[in-house]
C-alpha positions in Angstrom: 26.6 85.1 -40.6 25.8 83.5 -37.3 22.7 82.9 -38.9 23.1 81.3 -41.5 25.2 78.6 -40.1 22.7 76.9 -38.4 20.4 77.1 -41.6 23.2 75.9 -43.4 23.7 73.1 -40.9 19.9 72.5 -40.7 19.7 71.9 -44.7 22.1 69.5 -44.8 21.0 67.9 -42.1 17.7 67.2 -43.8 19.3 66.4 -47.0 21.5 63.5 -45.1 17.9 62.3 -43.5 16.4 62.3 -47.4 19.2 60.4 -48.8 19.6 58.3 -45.7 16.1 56.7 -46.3 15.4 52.9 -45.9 15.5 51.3 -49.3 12.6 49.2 -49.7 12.5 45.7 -49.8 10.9 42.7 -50.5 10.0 38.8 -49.0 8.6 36.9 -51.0 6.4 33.8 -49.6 5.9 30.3 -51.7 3.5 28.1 -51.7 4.1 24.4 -51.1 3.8 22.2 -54.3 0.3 21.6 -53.4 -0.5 25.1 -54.3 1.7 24.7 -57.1 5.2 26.9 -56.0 2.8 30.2 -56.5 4.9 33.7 -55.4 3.1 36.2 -53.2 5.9 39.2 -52.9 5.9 41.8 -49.7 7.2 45.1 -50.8 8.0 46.7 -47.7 9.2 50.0 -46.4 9.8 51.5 -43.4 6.2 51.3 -42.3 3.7 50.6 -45.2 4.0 47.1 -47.8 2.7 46.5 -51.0 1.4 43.0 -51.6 1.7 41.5 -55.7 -0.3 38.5 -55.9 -2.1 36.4 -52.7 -2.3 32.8 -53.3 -4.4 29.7 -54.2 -5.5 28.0 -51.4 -7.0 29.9 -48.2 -4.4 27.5 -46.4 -1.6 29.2 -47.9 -3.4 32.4 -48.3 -3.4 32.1 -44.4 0.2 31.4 -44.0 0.6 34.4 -46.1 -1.4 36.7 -44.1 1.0 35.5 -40.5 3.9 36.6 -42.5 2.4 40.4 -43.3 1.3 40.7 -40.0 4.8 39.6 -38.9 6.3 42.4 -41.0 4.3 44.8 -38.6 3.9 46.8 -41.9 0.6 48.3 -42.7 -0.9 46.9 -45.8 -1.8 49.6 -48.4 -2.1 47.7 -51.8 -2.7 44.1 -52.9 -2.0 43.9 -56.9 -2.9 41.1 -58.7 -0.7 40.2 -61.7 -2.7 38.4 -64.1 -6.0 36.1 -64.3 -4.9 32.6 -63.6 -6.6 31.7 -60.0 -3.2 30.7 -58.2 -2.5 34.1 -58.1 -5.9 35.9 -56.5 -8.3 33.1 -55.1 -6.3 33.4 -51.8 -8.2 37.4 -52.0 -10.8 36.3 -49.6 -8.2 35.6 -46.7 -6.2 38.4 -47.4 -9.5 40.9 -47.8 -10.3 39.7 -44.4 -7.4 40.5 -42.6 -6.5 43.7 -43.9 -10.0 45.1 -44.9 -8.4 48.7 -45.5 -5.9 47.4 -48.4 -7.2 48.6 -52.1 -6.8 45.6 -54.4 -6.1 46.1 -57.7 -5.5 44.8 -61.3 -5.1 46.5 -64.6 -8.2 46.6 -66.2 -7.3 43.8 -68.8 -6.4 41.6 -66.3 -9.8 42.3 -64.5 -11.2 41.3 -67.7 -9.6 37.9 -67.9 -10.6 37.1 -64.2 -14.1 37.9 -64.6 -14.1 35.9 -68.0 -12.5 32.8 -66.6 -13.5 32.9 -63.1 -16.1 30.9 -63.4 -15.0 27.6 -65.0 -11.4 28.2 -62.7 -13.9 27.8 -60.2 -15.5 24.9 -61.3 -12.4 22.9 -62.8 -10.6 23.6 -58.9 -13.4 23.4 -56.5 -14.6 19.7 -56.5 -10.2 19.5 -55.8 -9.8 21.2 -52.8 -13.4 21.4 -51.6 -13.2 23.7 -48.2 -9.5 24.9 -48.5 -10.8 26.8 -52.2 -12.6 30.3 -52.1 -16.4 29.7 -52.9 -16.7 33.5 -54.5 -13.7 34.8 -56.2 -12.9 38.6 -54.9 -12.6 40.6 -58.3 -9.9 44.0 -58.0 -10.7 47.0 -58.2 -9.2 48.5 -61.9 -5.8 50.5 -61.6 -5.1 52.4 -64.7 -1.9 54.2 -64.0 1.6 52.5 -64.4 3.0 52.9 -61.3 2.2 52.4 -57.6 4.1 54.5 -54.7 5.3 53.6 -51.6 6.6 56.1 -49.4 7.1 57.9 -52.1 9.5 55.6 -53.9 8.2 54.4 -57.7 6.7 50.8 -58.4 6.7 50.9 -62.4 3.8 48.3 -64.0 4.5 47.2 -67.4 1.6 46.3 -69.2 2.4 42.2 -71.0 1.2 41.5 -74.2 -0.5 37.6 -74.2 2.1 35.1 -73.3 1.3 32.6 -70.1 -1.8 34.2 -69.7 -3.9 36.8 -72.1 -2.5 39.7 -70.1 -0.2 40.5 -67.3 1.3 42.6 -65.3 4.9 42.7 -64.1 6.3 45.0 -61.8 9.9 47.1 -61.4 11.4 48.7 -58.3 14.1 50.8 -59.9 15.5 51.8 -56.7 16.7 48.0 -55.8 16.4 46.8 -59.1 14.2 44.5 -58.7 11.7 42.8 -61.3 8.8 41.1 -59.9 8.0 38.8 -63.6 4.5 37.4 -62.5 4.1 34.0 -64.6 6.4 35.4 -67.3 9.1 33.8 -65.3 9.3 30.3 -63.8 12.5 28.8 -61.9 13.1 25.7 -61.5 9.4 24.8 -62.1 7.8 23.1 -65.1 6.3 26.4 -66.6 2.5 26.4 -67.6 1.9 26.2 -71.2 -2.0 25.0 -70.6 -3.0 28.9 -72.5 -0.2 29.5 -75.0 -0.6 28.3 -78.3 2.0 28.9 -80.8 1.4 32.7 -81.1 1.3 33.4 -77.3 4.5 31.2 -77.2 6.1 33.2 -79.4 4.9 36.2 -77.6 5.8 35.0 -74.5 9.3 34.9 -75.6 9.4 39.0 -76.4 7.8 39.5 -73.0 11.2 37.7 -71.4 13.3 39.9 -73.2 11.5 42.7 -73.1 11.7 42.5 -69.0 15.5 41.3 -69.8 16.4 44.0 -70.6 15.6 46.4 -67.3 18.7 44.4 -66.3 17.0 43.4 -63.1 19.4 42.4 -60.3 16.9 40.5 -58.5 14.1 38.9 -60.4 11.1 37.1 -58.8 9.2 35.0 -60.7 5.5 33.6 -60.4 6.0 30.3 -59.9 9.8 28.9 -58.1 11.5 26.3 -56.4 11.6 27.3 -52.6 15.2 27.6 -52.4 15.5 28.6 -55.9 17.9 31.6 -56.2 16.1 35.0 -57.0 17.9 36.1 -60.1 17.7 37.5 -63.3 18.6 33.4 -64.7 14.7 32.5 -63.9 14.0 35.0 -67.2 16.3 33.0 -69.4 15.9 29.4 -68.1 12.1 30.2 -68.8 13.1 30.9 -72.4 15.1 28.2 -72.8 12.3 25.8 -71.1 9.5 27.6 -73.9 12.1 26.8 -76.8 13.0 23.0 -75.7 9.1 22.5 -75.3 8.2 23.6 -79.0 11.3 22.0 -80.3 9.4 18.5 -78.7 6.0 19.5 -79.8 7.4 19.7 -83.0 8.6 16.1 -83.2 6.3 14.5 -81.2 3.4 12.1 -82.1 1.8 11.7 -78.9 2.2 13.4 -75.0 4.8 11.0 -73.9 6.6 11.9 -76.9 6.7 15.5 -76.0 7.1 14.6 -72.2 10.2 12.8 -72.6 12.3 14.9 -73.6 11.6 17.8 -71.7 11.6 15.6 -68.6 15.4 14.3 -69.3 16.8 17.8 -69.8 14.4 19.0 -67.3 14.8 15.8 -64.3 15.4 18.0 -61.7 12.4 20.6 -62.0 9.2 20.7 -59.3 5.7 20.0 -60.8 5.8 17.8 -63.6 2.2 17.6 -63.5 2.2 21.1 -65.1 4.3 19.2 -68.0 0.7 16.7 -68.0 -1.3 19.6 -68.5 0.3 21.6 -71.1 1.7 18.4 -73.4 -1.9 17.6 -73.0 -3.2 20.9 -74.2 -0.2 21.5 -77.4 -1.1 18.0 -78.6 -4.5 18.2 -78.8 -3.8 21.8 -80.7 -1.4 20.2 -82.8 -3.8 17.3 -83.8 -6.7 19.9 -84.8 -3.9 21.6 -87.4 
């Protein structure tokens, strides 16, 4: 009997240390609206971090790297959602600094990046000349669905084509927490450029599809600095997707689809974005 009370003691004593484990968190870095309000996400916990996206611009891919380091977490993973450049030309800074992460992507997304690398390149580089990667740094594939980090779960769900031909988002069921890549936008005219009427409409399932992990915190690809980090960025992207077809479908020309969105809309960041995608649904619509 004297014996076993101190094993008895010792076992829950090492259960208490198990439960009593940091829960892991996240900071998550914005660009400024020069690198178009991109989301780079830290998952970080007690000494290792997980890094979901890395920037545009090597400026802000910089900045990003001075916030990792002051985390004084060791880098393991960099995952890149999807195949749209603001989210994995800032690679080469990131590479550079922390030589020892793996960067990955699922393998469709890897797919899309080497397919559209090249004309990303040379649509952005004339732009912003010295402050743009010269050679894009292509992940690695990853073809599980989940990362770990010490030992607790990072689920990726696989996206059908929406903003972009595939994506990945990513859920940390022990904080509830829903990292939407470009399905989500807050507060931020969302980029249509890609998504023709089917994608749109695809889109749409992909937002309630994440909906309904009843995320706490959601963090979407694109935000408003001061933008709250809620599970509203998944339905005011919805609603954004709906009020822009409901102007595609009355309008005759881009100002016609532009002015509506922009009343309802006065207070969104980037209406340049708006530019780009009227631009891209009108001159669909026209070839119909």
């Amino acid at each position: 009997m004297k014996l076993a009370l101190p094993m008895f003691a010792l076992s829950l004593t090492l259960a208490t240390t198990v439960q009593a484990a940091a829960p892991l968190e996240t900071e998550v870095f914005t660009a400024a609206p020069e690198g178009f309000r991109v989301t780079s996400t830290l998952i970080t916990g007690e000494q290792d971090a997980v890094l979901v996206d890395s920037q545009f611009t090597l400026a802000e891919a910089h900045r990003l790297v001075a916030k990792i380091l002051e985390s004084k977490k060791t880098l393991k993973t960099i995952l890149i959602t999807h195949g749209h450049p603001d989210h994995y030309f800032g690679l080469e800074v990131v590479r550079a600094a922390f030589p020892q992460a793996r960067i990955v992507a699922a393998p469709a997304v890897i797919a899309e990046i080497k397919a559209l690398a090249p004309k990303q390149l040379a649509q952005w580089k004339p732009l912003f000349g010295a402050n743009l990667t010269s050679e894009p740094v292509i992940p690695s594939p990853l073809a599980a669905d989940h990362l770990e980090l010490e030992g607790q779960r990072l689920e990726l769900i696989g996206l059908n084509p929406g903003e972009s031909e595939a994506a990945t988002a990513v859920w940390i069921p022990s904080t509830r927490t829903l990292i939407a890549g470009d399905t989500a936008y807050q507060q931020v005219h969302a980029y249509l450029v890609n998504a023709d009427a089917a994608w749109r409409a695809q889109w749409l399932k992909n937002i309630e599809q994440l909906d309904k992990r009843g995320a706490t915190t959601v963090i979407p690809g694109h935000r408003a600095e001061k933008a709250a980090l809620g599970p509203a960025a998944l339905r005011e992207t919805a609603a954004y997707i709906r009020d822009f077809e409901a102007s595609l479908a009355a309008a005759k020309d881009v100002d016609g689809l532009k002015r509506p969105v922009l009343a309802k809309y006065s207070a969104f960041e980037l209406p340049i974005i708006l530019d780009f995608s009227a631009q891209a649904a009108l001159a669909a619509k026209v070839k119909r």
